[in-house]
C-alpha positions in Angstrom: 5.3 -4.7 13.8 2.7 -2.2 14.3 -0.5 -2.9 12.2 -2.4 0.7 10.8 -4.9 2.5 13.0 -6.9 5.4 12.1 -3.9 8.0 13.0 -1.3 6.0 11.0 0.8 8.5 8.8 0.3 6.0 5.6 -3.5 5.4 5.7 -4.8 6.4 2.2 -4.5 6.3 -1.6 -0.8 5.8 -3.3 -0.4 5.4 -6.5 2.2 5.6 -9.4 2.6 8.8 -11.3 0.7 7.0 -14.5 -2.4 6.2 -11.8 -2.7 2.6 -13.3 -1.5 1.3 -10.0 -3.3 1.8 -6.8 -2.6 1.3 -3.3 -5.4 2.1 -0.6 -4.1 1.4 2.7 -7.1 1.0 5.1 -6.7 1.7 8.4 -7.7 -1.9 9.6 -4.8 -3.4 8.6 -5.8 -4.1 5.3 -5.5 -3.0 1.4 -6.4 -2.8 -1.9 -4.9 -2.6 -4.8 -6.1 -1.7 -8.5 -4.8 -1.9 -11.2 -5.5 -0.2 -14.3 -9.5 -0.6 -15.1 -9.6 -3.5 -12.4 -10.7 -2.2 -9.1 -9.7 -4.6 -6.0 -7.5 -6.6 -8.4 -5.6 -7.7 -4.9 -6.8 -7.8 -1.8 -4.8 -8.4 1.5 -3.6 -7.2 4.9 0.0 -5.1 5.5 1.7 -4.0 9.0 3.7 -1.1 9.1 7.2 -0.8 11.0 8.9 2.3 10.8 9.0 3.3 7.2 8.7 -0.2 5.8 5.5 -1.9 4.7 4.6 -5.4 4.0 2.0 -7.0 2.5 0.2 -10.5 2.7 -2.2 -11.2 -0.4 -5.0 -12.6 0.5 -4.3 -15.4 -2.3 -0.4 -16.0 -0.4 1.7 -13.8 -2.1 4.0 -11.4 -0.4 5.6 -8.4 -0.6 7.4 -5.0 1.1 8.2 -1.5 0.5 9.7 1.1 2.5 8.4 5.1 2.5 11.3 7.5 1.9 9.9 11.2 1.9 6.1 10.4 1.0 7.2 8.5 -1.6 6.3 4.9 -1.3 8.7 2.2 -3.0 7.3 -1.0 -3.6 8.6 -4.0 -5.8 10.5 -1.5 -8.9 7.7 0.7 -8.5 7.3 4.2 -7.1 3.9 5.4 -5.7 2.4 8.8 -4.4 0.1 9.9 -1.9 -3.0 11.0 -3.4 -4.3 13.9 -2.0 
């Protein structure tokens, strides 16, 4: 597994059509997630292999996703880069 660097093709903002659900992939490795009105709601670190993600809360729950055509799919939900 590869973890982000600064060139990475997924570094940046996701998020579901809605916008209540957030995805900033940083390009140290780690994220954070909002959700709704709650900024940094989850905190943790992902690696990136090919088109799939996965994620390590920092409180020990996990989780993947895989990117099909800039659209990132990640457990039953669907989030878009935000440009």
């Amino acid at each position: 597994m590869t973890t982000a660097t600064p060139s990475h093709p997924y570094v940046g903002m996701w998020e579901t059509a809605d916008g209540r659900i957030r995805h900033h992939l940083l390009p140290n490795g780690r994220y954070d997630e909002a959700r709704g009105r709650r900024e940094s709601a989850y905190q943790g670190r992902y690696e990136v292999s090919g088109d799939h993600i996965e994620y390590w809360d920092d409180t020990g729950f996990t989780a993947d996703g895989d990117f099909v055509d800039d659209v990132l799919y990640h457990a039953g939900m669907v989030l878009y880069r935000k440009l």
